[in-house]
C-alpha distance (Angstrom), angle and dihedral (degrees) to the residues before:
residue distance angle dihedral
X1 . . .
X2 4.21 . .
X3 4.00 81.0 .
X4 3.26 102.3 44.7
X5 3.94 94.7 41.4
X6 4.32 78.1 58.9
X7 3.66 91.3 49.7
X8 3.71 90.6 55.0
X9 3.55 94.3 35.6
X10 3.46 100.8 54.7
X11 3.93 111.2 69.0
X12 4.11 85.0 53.8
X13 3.84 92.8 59.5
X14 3.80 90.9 41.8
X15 4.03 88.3 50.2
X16 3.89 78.0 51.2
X17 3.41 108.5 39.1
X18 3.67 82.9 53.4
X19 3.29 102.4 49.6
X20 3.81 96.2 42.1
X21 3.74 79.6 59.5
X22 3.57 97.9 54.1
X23 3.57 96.2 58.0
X24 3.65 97.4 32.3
X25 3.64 98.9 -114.8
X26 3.83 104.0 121.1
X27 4.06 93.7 135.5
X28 4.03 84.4 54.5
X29 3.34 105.2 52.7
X30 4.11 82.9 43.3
X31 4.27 84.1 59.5
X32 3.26 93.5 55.0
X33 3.81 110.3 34.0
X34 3.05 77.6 62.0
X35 3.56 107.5 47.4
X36 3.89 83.0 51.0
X37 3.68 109.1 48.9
X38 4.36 80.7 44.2
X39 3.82 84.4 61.3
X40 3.72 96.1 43.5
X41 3.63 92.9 53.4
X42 3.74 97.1 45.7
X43 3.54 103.9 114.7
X44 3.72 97.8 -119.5
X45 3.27 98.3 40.8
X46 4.25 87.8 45.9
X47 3.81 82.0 61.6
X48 3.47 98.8 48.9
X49 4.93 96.3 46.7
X50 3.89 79.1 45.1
X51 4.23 98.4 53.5
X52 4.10 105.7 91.4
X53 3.69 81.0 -159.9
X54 3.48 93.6 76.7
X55 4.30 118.6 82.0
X56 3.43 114.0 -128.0
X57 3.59 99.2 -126.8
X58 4.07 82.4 62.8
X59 3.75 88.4 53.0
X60 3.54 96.9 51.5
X61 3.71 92.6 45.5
X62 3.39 96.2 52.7
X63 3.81 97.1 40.1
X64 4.01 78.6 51.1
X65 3.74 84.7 55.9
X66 3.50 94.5 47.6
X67 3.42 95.3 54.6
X68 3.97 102.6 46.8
X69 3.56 108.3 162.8
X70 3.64 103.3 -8.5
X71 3.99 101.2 92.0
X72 3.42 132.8 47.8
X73 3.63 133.8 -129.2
X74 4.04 91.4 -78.7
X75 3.38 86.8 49.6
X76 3.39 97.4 51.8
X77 4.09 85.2 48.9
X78 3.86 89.1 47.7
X79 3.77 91.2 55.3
X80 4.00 96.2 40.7
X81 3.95 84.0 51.8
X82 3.35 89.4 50.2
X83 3.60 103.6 44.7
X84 4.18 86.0 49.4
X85 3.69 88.0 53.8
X86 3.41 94.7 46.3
X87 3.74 90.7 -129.4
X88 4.05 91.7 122.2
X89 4.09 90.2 119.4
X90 3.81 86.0 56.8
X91 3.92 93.5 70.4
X92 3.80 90.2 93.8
X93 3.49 97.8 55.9
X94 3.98 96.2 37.4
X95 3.95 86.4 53.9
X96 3.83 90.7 53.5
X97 3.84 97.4 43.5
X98 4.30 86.7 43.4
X99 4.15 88.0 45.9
X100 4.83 76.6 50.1
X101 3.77 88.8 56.7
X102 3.27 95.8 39.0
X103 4.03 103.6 59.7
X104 3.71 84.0 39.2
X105 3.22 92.4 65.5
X106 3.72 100.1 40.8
X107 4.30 86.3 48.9
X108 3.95 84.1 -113.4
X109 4.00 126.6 149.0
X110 3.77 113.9 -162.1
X111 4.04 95.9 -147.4
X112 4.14 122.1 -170.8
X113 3.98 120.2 -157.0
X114 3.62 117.6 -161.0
X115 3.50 107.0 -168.2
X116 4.02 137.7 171.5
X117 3.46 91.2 -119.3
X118 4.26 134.5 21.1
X119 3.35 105.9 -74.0
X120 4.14 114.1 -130.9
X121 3.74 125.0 -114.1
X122 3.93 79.3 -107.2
X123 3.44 103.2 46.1
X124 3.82 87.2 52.9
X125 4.05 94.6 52.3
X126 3.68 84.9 48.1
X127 3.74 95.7 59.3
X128 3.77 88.4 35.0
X129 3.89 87.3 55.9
X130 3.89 94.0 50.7
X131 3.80 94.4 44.5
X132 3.44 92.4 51.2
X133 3.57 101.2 49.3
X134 3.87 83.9 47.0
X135 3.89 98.7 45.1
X136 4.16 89.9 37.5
X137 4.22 76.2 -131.0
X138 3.60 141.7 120.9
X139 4.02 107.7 -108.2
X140 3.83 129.3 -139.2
X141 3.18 118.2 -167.1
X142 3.80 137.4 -148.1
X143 3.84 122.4 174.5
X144 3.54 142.0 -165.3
X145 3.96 139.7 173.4
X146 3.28 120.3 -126.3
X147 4.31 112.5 175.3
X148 3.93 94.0 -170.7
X149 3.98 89.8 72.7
X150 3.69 81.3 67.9
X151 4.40 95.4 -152.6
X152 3.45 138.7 -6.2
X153 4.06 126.1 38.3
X154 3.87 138.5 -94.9
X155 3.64 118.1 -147.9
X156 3.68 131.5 -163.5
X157 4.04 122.6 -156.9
X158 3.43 111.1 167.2
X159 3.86 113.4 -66.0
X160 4.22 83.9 -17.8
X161 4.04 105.2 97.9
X162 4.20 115.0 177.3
X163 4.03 106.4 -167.3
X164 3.56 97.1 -161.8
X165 4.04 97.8 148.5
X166 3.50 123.9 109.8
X167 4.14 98.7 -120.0
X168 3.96 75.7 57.8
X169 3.60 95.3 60.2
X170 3.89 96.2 40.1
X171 3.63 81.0 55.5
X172 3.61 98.7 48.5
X173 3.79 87.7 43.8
X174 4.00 89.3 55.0
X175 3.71 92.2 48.9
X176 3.71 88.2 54.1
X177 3.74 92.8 50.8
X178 3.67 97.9 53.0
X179 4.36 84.8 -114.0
């Protein structure tokens, strides 16, 4: 279903992505993609896009509602469109494929560092500075601490994974032992 949510998805952030272009409003349509697709997936409100019961007109009003002030007129056409299509549980996925295009186009890798301990301001420009000289990309990074890898760090960049922790290793290790 993940795939075929992506398949569905992806022509609607494309239609986006170039629109948002277009005017020059790529940050925008980031806001409130993401304003939307948090919404959708609010539990409540999950129950309420997902219950055939409900008319679509109500949907869109209340989704309307919802949003107030915090999308513009597109928006507001994106979410009607949506809503019509009954595509309204795709917003999560055409917010994560849009926020894709997006950093490509701005030459920008969204990295996350799990690490045994929290990583320093320094220790995170460090591995910024490697990664970016590696990737020939700006870096943003997101960290978290995690104690059960024991030592070391695992960092994920896109499809590019480096497993350098030490319940990585033991792993590996067990793997090569037939454990």
């Amino acid at each position: 279903m993940a795939g075929e949510a992506s398949t569905i998805a992806r022509p609607y952030a494309e239609a986006i992505f170039e629109r948002a272009g277009e005017s020059d409003k790529l940050d925008l349509w980031s806001e409130m993609l993401g304003f939307l697709a948090a919404v959708v997936v609010d539990p409540t409100m999950a129950r309420v896009v997902g219950n055939p019961l409900i008319e679509r007109s109500e949907l869109t009003r209340l989704m309307l509602e919802i949003a107030g002030g915090r999308i513009n007129q597109e928006g507001q056409n994106l979410l009607r469109l949506l809503v019509q299509n009954g595509r309204l549980p795709l917003l999560p996925e055409i917010a994560r494929l849009y926020e894709e295009l997006k950093a490509d186009k701005q030459r920008l890798v969204n990295v996350h560092v799990v690490s045994a301990y929290v990583l320093k301001p320094a220790q995170e420009r460090q591995i910024a500075d490697a990664l970016k000289q590696k990737l020939g990309r700006e870096i943003r990074i997101t960290s978290e601490k995690d104690p059960d890898l024991i030592g070391g760090i695992h960092i994920r960049a896109g499809d590019l994974v480096i497993d350098g922790t030490v319940r990585g290793r033991l792993q590996q290790l067990a793997n090569e032992l037939g454990i």
